[in-house]
C-alpha positions as a Markdown table, in Angstrom:
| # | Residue | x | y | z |
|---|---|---|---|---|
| 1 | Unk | 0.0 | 0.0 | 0.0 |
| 2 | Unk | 1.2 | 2.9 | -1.1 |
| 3 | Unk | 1.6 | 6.3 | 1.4 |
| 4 | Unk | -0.7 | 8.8 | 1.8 |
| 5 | Unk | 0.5 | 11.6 | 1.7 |
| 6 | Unk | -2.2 | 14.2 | 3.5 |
| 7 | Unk | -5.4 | 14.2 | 5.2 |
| 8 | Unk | -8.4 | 16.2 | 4.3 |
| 9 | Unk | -11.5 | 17.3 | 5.2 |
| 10 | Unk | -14.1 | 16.1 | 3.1 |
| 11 | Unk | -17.3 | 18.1 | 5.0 |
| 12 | Unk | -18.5 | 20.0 | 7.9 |
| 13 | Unk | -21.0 | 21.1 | 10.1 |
| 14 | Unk | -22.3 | 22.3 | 13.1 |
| 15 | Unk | -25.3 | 22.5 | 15.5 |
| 16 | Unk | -26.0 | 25.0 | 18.6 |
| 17 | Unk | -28.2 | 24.7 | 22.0 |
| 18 | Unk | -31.6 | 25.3 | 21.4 |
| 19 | Unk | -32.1 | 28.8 | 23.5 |
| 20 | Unk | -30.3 | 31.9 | 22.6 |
| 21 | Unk | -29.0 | 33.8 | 25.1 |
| 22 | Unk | -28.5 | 37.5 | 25.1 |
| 23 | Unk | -26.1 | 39.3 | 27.2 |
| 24 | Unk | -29.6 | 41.5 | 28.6 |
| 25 | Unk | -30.9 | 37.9 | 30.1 |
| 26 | Unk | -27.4 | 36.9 | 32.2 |
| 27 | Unk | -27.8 | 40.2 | 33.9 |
| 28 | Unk | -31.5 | 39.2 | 35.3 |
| 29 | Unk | -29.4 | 36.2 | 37.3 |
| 30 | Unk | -25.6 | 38.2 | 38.1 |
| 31 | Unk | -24.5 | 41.7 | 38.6 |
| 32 | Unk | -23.2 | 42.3 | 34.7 |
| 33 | Unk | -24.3 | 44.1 | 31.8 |
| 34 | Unk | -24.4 | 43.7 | 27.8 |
| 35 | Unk | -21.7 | 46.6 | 27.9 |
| 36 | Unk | -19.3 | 44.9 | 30.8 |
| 37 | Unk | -19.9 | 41.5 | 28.8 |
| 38 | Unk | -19.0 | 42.7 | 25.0 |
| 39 | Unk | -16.0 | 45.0 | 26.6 |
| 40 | Unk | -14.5 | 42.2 | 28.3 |
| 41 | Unk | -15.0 | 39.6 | 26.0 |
| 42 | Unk | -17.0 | 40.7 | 22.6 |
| 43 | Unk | -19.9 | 38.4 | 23.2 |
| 44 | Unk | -22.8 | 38.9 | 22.8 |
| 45 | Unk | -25.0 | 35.8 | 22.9 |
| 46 | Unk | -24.5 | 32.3 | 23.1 |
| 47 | Unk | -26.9 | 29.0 | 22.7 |
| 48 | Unk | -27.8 | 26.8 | 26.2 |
| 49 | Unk | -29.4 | 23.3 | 25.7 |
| 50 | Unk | -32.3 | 22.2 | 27.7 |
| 51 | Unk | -31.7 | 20.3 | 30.6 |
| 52 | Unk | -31.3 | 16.0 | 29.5 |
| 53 | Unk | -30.0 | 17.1 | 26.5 |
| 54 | Unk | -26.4 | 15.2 | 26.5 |
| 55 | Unk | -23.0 | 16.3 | 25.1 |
| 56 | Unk | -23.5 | 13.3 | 22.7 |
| 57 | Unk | -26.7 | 14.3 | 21.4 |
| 58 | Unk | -25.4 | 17.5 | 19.7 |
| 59 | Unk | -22.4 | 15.6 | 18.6 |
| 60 | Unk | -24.9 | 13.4 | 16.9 |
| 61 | Unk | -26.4 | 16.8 | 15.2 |
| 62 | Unk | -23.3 | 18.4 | 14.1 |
| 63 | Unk | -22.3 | 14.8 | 12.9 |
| 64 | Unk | -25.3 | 14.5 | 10.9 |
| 65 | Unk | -25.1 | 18.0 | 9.1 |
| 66 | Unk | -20.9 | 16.8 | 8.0 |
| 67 | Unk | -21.9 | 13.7 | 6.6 |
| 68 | Unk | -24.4 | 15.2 | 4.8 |
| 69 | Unk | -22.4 | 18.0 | 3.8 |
| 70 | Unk | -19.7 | 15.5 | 2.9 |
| 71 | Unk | -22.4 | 13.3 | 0.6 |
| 72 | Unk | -20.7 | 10.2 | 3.2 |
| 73 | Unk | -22.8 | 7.5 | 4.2 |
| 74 | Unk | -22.3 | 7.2 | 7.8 |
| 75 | Unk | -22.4 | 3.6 | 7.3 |
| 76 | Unk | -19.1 | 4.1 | 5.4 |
| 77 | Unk | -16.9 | 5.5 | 8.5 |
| 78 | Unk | -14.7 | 3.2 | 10.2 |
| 79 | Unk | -13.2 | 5.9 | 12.8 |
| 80 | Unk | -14.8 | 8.5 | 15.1 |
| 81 | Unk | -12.9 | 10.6 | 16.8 |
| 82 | Unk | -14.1 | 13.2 | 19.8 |
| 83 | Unk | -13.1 | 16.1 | 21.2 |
| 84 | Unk | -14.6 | 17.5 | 24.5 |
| 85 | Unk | -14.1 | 18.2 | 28.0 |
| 86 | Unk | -17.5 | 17.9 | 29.1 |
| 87 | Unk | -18.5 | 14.4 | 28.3 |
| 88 | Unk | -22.5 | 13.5 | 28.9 |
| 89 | Unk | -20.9 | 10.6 | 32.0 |
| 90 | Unk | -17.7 | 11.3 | 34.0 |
| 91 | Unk | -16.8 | 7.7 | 31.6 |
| 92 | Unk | -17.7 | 6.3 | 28.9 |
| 93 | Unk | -16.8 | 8.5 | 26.7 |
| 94 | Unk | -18.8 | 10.3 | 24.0 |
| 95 | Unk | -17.8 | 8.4 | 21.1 |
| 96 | Unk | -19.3 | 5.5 | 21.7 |
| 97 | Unk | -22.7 | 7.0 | 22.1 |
| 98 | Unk | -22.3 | 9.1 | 19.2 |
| 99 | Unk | -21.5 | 5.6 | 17.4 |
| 100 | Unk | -24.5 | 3.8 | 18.7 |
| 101 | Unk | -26.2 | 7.0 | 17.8 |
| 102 | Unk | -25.5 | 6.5 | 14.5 |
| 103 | Unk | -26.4 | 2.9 | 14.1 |
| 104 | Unk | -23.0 | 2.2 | 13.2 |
| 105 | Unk | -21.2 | -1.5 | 14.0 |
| 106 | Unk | -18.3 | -1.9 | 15.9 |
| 107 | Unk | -15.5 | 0.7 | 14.7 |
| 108 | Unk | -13.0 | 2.0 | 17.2 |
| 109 | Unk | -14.2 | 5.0 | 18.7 |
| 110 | Unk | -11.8 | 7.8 | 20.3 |
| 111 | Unk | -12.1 | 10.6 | 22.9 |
| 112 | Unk | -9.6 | 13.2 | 23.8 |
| 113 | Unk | -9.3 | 15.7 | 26.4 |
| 114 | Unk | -7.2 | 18.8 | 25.3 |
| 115 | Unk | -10.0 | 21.3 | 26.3 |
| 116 | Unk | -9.8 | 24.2 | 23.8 |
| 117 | Unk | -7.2 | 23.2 | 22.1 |
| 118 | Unk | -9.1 | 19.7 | 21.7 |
| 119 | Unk | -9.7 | 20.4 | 18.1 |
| 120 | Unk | -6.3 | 21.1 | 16.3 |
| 121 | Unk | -5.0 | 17.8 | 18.6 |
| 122 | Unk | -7.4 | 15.8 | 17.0 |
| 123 | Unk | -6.7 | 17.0 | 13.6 |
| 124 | Unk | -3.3 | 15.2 | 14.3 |
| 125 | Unk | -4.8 | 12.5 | 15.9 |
| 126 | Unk | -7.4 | 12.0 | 13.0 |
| 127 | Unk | -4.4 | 13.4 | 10.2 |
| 128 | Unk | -2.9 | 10.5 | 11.8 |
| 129 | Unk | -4.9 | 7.4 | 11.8 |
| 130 | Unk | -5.6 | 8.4 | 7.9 |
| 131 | Unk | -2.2 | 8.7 | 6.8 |
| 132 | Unk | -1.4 | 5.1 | 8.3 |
| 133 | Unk | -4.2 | 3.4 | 6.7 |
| 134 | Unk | -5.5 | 2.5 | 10.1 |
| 135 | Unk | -8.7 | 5.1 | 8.9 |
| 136 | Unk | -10.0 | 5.7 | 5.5 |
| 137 | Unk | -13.4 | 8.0 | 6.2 |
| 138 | Unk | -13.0 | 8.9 | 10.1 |
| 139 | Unk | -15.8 | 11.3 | 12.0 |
| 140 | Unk | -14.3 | 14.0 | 13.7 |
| 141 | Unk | -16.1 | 15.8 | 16.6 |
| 142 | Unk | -15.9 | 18.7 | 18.8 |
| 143 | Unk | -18.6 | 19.0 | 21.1 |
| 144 | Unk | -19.4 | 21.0 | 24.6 |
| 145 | Unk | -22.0 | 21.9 | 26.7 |
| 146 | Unk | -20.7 | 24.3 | 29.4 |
| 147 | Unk | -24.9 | 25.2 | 30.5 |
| 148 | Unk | -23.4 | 22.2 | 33.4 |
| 149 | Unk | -21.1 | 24.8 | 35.1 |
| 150 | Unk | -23.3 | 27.0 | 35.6 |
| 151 | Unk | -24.4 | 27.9 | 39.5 |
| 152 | Unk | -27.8 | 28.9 | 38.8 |
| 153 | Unk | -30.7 | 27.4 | 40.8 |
| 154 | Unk | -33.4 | 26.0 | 39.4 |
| 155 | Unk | -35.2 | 29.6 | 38.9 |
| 156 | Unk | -32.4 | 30.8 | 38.2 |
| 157 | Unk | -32.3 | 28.7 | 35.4 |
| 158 | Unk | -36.1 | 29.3 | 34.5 |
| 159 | Unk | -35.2 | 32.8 | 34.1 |
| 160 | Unk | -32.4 | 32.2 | 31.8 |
| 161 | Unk | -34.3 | 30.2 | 29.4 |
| 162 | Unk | -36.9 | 32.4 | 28.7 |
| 163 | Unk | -39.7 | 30.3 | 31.1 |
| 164 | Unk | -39.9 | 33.0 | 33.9 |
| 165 | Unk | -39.8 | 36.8 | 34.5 |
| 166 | Unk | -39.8 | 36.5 | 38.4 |
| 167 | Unk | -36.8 | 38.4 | 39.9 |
| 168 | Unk | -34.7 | 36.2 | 41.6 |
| 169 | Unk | -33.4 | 37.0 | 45.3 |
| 170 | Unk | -30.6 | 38.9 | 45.8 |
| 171 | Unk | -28.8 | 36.7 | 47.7 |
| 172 | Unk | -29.0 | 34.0 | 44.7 |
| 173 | Unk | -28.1 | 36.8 | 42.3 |
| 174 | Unk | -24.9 | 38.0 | 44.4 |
| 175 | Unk | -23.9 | 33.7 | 44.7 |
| 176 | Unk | -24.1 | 33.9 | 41.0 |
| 177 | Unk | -21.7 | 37.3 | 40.4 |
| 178 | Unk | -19.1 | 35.5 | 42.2 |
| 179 | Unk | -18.6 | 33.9 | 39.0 |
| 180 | Unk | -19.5 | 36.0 | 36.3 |
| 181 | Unk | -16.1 | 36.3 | 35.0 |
| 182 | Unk | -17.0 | 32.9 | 33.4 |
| 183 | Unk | -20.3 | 32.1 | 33.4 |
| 184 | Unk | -21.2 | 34.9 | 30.3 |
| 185 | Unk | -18.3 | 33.6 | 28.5 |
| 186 | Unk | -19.4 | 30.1 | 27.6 |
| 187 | Unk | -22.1 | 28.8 | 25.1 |
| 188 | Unk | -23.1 | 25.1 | 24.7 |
| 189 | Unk | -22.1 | 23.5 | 20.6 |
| 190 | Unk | -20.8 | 21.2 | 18.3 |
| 191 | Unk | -19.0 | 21.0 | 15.3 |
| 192 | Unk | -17.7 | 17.8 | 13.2 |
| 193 | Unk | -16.1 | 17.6 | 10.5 |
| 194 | Unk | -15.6 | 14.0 | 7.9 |
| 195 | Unk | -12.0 | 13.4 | 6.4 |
| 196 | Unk | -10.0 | 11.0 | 4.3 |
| 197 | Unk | -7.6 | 11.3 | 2.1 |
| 198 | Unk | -6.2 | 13.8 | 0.1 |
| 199 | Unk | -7.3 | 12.5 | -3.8 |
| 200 | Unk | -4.3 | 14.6 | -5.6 |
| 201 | Unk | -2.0 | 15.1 | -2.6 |
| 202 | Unk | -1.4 | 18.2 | -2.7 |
| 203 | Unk | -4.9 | 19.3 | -1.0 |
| 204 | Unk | -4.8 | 18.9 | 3.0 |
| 205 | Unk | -3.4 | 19.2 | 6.6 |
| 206 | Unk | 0.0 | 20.3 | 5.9 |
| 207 | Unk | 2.0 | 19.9 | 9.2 |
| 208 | Unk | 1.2 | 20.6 | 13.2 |
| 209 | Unk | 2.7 | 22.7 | 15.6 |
| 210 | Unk | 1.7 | 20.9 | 19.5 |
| 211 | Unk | 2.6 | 22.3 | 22.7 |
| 212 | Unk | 2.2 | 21.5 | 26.3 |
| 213 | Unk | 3.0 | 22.9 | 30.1 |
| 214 | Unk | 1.8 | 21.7 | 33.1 |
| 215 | Unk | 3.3 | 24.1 | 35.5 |
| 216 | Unk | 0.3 | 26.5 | 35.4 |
| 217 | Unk | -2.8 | 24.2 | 35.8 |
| 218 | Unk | -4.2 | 25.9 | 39.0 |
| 219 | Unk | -4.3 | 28.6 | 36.2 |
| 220 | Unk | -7.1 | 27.2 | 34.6 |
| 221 | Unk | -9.1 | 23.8 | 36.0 |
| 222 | Unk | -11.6 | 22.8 | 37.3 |
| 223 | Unk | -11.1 | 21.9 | 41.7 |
| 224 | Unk | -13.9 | 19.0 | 41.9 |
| 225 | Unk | -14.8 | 15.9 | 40.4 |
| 226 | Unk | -11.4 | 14.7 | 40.6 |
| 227 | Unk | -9.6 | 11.2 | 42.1 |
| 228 | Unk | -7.1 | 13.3 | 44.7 |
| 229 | Unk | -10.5 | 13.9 | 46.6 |
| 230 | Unk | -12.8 | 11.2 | 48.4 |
| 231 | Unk | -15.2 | 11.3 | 47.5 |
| 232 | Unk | -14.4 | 12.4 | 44.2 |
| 233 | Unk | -17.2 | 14.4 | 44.3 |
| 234 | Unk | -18.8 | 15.7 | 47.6 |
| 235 | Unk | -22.1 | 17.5 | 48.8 |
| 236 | Unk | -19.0 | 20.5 | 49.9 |
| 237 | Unk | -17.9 | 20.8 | 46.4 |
| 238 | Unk | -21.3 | 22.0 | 45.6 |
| 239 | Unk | -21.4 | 24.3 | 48.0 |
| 240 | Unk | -18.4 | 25.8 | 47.5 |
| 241 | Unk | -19.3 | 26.4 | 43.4 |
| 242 | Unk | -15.8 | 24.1 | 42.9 |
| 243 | Unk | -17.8 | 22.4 | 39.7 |
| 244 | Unk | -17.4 | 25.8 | 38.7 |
| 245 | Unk | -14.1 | 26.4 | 36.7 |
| 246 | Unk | -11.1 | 28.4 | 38.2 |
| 247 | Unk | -9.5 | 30.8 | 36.0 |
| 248 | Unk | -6.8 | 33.1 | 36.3 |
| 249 | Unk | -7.4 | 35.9 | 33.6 |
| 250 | Unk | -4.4 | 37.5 | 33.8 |
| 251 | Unk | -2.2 | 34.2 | 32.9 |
| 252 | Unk | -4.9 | 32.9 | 30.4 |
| 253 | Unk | -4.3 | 36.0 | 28.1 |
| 254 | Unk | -0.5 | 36.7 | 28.7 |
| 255 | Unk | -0.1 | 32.8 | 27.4 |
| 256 | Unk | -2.7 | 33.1 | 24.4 |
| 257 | Unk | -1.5 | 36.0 | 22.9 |
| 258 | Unk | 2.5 | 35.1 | 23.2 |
| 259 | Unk | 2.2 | 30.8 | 22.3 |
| 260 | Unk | -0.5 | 31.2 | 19.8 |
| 261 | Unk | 1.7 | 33.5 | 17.5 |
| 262 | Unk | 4.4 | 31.6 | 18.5 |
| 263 | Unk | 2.5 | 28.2 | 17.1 |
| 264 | Unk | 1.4 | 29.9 | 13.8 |
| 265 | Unk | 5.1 | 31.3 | 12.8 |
| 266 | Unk | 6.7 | 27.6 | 13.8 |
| 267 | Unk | 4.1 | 25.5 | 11.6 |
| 268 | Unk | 5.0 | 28.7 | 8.8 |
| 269 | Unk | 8.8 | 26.9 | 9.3 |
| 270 | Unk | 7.7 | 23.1 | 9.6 |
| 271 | Unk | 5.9 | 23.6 | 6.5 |
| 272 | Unk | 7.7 | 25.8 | 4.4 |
| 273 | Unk | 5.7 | 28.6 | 3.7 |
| 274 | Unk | 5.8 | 32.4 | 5.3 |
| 275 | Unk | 2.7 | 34.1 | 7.7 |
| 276 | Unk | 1.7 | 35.9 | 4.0 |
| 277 | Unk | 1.2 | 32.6 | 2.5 |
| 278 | Unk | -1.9 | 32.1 | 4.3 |
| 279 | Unk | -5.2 | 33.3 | 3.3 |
| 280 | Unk | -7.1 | 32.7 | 7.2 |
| 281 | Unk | -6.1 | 32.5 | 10.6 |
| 282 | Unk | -8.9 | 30.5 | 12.0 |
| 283 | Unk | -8.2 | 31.0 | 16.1 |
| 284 | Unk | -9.8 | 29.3 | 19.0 |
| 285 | Unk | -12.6 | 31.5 | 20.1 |
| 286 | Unk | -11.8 | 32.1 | 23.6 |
| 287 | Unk | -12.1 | 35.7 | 24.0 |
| 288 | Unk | -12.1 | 38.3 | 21.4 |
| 289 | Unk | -9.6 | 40.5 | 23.4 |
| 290 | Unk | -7.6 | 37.2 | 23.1 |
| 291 | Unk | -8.1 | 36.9 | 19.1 |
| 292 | Unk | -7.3 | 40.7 | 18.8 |
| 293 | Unk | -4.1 | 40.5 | 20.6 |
| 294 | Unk | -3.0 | 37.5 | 18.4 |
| 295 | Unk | -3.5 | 39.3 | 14.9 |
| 296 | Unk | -2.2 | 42.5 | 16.4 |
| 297 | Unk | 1.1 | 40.2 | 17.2 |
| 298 | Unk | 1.2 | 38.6 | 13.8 |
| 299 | Unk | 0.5 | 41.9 | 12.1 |
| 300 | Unk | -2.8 | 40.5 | 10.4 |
| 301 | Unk | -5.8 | 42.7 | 8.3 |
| 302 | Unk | -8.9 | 41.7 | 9.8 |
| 303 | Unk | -9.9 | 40.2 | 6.2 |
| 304 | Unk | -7.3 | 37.5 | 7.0 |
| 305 | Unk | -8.3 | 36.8 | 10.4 |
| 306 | Unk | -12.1 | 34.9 | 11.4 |
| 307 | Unk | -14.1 | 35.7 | 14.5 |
| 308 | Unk | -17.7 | 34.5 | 15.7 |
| 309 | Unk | -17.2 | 34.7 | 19.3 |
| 310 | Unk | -19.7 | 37.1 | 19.2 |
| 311 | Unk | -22.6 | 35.1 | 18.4 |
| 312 | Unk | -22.0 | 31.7 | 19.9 |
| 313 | Unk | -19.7 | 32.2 | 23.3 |
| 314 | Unk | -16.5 | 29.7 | 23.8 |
| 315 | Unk | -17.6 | 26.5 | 23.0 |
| 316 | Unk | -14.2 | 24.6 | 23.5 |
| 317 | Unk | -13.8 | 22.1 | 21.0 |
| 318 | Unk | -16.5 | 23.4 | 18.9 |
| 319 | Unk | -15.3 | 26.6 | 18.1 |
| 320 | Unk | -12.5 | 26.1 | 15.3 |
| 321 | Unk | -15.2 | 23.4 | 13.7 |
| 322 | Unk | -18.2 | 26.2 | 13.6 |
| 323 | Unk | -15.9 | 28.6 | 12.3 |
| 324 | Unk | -14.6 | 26.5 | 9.7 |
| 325 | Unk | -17.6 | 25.6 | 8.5 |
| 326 | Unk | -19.5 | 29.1 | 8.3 |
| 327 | Unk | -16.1 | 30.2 | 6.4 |
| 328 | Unk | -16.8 | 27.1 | 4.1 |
| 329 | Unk | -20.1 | 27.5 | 3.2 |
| 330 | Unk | -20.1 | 31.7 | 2.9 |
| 331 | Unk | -16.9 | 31.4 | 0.3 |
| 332 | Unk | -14.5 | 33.5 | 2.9 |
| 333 | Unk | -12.5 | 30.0 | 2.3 |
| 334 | Unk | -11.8 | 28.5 | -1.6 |
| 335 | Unk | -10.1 | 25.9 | -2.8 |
| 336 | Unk | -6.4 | 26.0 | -2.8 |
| 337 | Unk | -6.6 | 28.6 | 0.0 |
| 338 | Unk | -3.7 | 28.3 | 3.3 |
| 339 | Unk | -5.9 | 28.4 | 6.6 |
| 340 | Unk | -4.3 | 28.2 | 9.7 |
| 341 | Unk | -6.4 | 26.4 | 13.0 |
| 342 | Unk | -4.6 | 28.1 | 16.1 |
| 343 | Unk | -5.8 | 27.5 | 20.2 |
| 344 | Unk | -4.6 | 27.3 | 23.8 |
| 345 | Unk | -6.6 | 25.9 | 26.1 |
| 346 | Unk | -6.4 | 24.3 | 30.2 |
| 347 | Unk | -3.3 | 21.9 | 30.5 |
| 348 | Unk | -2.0 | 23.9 | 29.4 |
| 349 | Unk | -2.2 | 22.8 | 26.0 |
| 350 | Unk | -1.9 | 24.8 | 22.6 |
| 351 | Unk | -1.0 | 24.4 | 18.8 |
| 352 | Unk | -1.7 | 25.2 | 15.4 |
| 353 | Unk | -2.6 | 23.0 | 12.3 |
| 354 | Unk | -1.8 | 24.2 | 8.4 |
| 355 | Unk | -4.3 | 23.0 | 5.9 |
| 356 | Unk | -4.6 | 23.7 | 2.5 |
| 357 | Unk | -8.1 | 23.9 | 1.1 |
């Protein structure tokens, strides 16, 4: 058998929670407003499922949407391959259920944890399994649904989702501003996208650039659910808001805006090609401040650099998919165009992937 020699993406898609969420409703449940929301962060609505609906289940959705888009069978994939950090049961996995999900038989199914960098570790992973021959039409998922951080109580939650106008107490509504750093950042999503390989060889991921430091994890994490305690989840945790994520601004920003650029110029090197060969910088969508800072380091017009924070939140593993795909299917990507994926996320783990269109 001969080599292959890239990977490519052969389709896309995406799906979002079922409720919009405007910055004007997360001020009802915390002390913030649309203006302290969009200044810190450029969002300015993001999609929440409704409660029992799993992590799995919009992986399903978004997976649906790429085989389609890809005119795949899903009866002809032998691989799936996931990407999220909020997984629908502490184990199994999601990839099994989104296998069962889609009827299929026995193929190997796959789940990684790289947080927000979870989708350009994947590509590798899923770049990979194709280029060995151990693949030869794999599924590839990112999928989130952050609504499960959230502190809100169960009117809280009413209010958010549109089912209530009562004012909560303030006393709920201060428990809530304790973590409104984070809670109007996140948005619940999934993207997927279908690959094999590259027909002419010449088309495809290109070359990886992977990173990872664990010396700042208390930077970023999440201080429950874990083996070091006993139980591994306790009545305290709850309590305390510790299923709530910990996040140190300050470090988060200072690391995205210096390894991210750092990432893009050293896959530029692997690869052979220069920061003006590529057409798109497709980054993780974090923050916009973050996004800004990172084409203002590599000197970048906006028209070569994508952002939809704005209208869907982080969503983790699902941003670089959605993103992707709403640049496919609008025509801000071609064929034979250079697009660069770019992230950092918790680990802390970043990278970037080259692909050529």
């Amino acid at each position: 058998m001969s080599a292959i020699a890239h990977s490519r993406i052969l389709g896309s898609g995406f799906v979002v929670g079922e409720h919009k969420v405007k910055n004007e409703v997360l001020s009802k449940v915390c002390d913030t407003t649309d203006e302290w929301i969009k200044e810190r962060s450029g969002i300015e609505e993001r999609y929440f499922v409704r409660e029992g609906t799993g992590t799995s289940d919009l992986g399903l959705g978004a997976a649906k949407k790429a085989l389609e888009n890809a005119q795949v069978d899903a009866k002809d994939i032998d691989y799936i391959v996931v990407a999220t950090m909020t997984p629908d049961y502490y184990f199994p996995g999601v990839g099994s259920l989104i296998q069962a999900k889609l009827g299929l038989s026995n193929i190997p199914a796959l789940d990684i944890r790289q947080q927000c960098s979870g989708f350009i570790y994947g590509l590798q992973v899923c770049d990979a399994l194709i280029r060995s021959g151990a693949a030869k039409k794999l599924l590839f998922v990112g999928c989130e649904i952050h609504s499960g951080f959230m502190p809100f109580s169960k009117k809280g939650w009413d209010v958010v989702m549109g089912e209530s106008n009562e004012p909560i107490s303030q006393e709920e509504k201060d428990w809530n501003s304790k973590f409104r750093h984070l809670l109007v950042l996140f948005g619940d999503a999934a993207g997927a996208v279908v690959m094999g390989p590259s027909e002419d060889g010449k088309r495809g991921l290109l070359g990886f650039s992977l990173h990872s430091d664990g010396n700042n994890v208390e930077s970023l994490y999440v201080p429950s659910a874990g083996f070091k305690y006993r139980p591994y989840f306790s009545e305290a945790h709850v309590k305390e808001g510790r299923f709530v994520p910990v996040m140190d601004g300050r470090t988060v920003f200072k690391m995205a805006v210096t390894k991210m650029p750092e990432a893009v110029m050293e896959v530029c090197q692997k690869t052979g090609h220069t920061l003006d060969d590529i057409n798109l910088v497709i980054p993780h969508q974090a923050n916009l401040r973050i996004s800004e800072g990172v084409q203002k380091q590599l000197k970048l017009p906006d028209s070569r650099m994508y952002n939809n924070i704005q209208r869907y939140g982080n969503t983790t593993a699902a941003t670089i998919p959605i993103a992707y795909d709403e640049c496919r299917t609008s025509g801000r990507i071609k064929q034979g165009d250079l697009v660069c994926f770019v992230g950092l996320g918790a680990g802390f783990h970043w990278g970037a992937a080259l692909m050529r269109e």
